[in-house]
C-alpha positions in Angstrom: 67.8 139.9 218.8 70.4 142.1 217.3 72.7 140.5 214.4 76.1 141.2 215.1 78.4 139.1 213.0 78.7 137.2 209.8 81.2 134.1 210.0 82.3 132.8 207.4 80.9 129.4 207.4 79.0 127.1 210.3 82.3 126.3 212.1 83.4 129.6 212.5 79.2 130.6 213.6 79.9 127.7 216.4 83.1 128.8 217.6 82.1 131.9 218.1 78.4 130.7 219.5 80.3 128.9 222.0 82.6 131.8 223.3 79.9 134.2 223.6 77.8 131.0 225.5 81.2 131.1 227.9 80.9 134.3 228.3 76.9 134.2 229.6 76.2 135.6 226.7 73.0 134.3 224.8 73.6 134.2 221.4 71.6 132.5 218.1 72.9 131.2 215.0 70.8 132.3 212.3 70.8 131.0 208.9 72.3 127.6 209.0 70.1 125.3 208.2 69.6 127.3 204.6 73.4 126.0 203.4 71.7 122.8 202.5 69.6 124.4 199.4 73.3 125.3 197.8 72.5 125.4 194.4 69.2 126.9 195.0 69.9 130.1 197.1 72.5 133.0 196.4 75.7 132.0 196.8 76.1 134.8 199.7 77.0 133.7 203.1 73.6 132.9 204.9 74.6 133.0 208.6 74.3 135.1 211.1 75.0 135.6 214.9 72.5 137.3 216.8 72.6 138.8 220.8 70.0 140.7 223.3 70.4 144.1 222.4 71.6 144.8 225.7 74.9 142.1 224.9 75.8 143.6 221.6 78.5 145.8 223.3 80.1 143.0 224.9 79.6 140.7 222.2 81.5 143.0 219.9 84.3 143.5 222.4 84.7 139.4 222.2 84.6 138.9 218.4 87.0 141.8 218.1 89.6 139.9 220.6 88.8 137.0 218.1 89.5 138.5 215.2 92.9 139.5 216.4 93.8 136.5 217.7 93.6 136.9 220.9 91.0 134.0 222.1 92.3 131.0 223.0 90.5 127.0 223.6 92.3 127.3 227.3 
């Protein structure tokens, strides 16, 4: 699996895990579960999405129509 995004928090990792999911896309959330040692990790952002090597193109083109807006819930 190839990491290719950082959200900013959980919400945003699902949002975007669903998308890529509705896109047949397979993609992994990394990380998550290690926001609940807060306190006791770096304060860096610990999550990550991850896609088949072979999706990363296409996964990249859908976060980039995310970042500018242009997905929608519809």
């Amino acid at each position: 699996m190839l990491e290719i995004y950082t959200p900013e928090n959980t919400i945003e990792a699902y949002l975007l895990h669903g998308a890529l999911q509705a896109e047949g896309i397979a993609c992994e959330i990394h990380g998550e579960h290690l926001q609940g040692g807060a306190g006791l990790l770096p304060v860096n952002n610990n999550v990550t999405l991850r896609v088949r090597e072979e999706d990363a193109e296409a996964a990249r083109a859908l976060i980039a129509r995310y970042e500018r807006g242009e997905l929608s819930a519809e």
